[in-house]
C-alpha positions as CSV (number, residue, x, y, z in Angstrom):
1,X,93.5,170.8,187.2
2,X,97.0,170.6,185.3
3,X,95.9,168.3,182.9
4,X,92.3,170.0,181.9
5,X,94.3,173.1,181.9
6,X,96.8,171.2,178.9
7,X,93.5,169.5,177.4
8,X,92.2,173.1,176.8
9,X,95.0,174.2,174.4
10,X,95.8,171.1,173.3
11,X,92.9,169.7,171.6
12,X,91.8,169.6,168.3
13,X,88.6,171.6,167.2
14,X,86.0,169.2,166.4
15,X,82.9,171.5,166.1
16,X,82.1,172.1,162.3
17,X,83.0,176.6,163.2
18,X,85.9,175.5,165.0
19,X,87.1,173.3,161.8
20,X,85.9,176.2,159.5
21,X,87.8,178.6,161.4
22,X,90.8,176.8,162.0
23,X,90.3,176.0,157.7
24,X,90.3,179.7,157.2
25,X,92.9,180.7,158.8
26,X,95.2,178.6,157.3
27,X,94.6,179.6,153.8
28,X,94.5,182.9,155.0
29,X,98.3,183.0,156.7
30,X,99.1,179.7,155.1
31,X,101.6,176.5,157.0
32,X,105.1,175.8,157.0
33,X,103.9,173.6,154.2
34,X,101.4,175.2,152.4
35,X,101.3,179.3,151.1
36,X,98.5,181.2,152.0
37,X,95.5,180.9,149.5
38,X,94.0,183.3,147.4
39,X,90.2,182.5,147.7
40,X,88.8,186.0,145.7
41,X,90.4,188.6,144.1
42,X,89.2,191.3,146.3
43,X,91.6,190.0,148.3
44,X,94.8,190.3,146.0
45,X,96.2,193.2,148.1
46,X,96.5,191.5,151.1
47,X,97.3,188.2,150.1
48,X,100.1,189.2,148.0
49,X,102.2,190.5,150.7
50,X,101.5,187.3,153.0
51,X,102.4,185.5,149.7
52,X,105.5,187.2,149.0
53,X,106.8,187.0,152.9
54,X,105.9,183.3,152.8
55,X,107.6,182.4,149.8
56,X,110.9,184.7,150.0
57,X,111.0,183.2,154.0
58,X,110.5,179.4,152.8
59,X,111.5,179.1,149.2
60,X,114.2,182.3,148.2
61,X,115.6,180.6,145.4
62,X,112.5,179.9,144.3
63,X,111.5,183.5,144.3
64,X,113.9,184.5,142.3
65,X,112.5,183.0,139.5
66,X,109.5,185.6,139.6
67,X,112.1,188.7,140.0
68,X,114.5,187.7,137.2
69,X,112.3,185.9,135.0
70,X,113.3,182.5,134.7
71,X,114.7,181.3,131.5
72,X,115.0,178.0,130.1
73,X,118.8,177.1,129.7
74,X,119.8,176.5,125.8
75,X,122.8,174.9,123.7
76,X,125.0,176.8,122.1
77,X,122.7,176.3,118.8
78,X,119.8,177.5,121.1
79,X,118.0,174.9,121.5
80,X,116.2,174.2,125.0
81,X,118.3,172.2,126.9
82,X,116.9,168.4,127.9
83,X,117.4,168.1,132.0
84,X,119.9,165.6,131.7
85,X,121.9,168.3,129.7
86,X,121.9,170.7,132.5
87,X,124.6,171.8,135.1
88,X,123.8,171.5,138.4
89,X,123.4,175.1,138.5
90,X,120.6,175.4,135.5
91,X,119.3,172.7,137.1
92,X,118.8,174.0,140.7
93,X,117.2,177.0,139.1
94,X,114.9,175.0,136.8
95,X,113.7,172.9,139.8
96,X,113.1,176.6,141.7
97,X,111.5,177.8,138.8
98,X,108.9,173.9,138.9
99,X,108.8,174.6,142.6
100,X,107.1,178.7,142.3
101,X,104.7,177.4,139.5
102,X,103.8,174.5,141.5
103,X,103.4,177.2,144.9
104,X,101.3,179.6,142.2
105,X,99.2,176.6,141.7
106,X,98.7,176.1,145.1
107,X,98.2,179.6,146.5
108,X,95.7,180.4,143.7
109,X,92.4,178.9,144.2
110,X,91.6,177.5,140.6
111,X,88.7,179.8,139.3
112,X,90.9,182.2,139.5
113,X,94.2,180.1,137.9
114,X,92.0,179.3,134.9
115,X,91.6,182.6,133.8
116,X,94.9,184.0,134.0
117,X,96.3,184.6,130.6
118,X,100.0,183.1,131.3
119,X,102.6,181.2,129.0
120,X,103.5,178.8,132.0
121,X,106.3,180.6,133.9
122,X,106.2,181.8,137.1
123,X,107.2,185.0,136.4
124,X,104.2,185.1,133.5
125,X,101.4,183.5,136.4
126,X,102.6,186.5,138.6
127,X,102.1,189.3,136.1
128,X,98.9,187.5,134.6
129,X,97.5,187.8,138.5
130,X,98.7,191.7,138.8
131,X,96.7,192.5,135.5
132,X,93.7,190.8,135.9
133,X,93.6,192.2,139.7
134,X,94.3,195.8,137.7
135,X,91.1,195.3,135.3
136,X,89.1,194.2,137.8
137,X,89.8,196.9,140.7
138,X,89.3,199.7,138.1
């Protein structure tokens, strides 16, 4: 009886619901490795608090990058610094900025990605998402 009672929780779903289900609601919540998805933009509202809770709980630094718009680090002749030329403090903040572009990529299901009009920052993806949720919903 024990051990049927342990098999009941702790098996796997194998039925193709069960899988769809289980699917679902981890792009809906998202995993300790993975940010919850944005499948359609009906859902923006939702999605972007989840989003925001996830990332500022799992990746703060990385967060920070959409709040104080990440910019590159330059030379004094203002040119883009190479990474090699970076302090370990630019480059803990470039690799946080890599990081939230690479979680944007992931939490945005790509027909949506594609047609956000951004210039490649984080910062830039996130507003590009707010507008185009903004045209649409009107």
């Amino acid at each position: 009886m024990e051990k049927e009672l342990y098999n009941a929780f702790a098996t796997t779903p194998t039925t193709p619901a069960a899988i769809a289900q289980s699917i679902n609601m981890e792009n809906e919540t998202g995993t300790l490795q993975k940010p919850p998805k944005l499948m359609g933009i009906e859902e923006y509202y939702a999605w972007k608090d989840r989003f925001e809770n996830w990332v500022q709980a799992n990746h703060l630094r990385s967060w920070e990058c959409i709040e104080k718009k990440y910019v590159k680090p330059r030379t004094d002749l203002q040119v883009i610094k190479n990474i090699f030329e970076m302090t370990d403090k630019e480059r803990d903040m470039y690799k946080a900025e890599k990081m939230m572009i690479s979680l944007l990529q992931q939490a945005i299901k790509e027909d949506i990605f594609i047609l956000l009009q951004h210039d490649g920052t984080s910062r830039s993806i996130w507003d590009a998402l707010k507008i185009k949720f903004e045209v649409v919903r009107r």
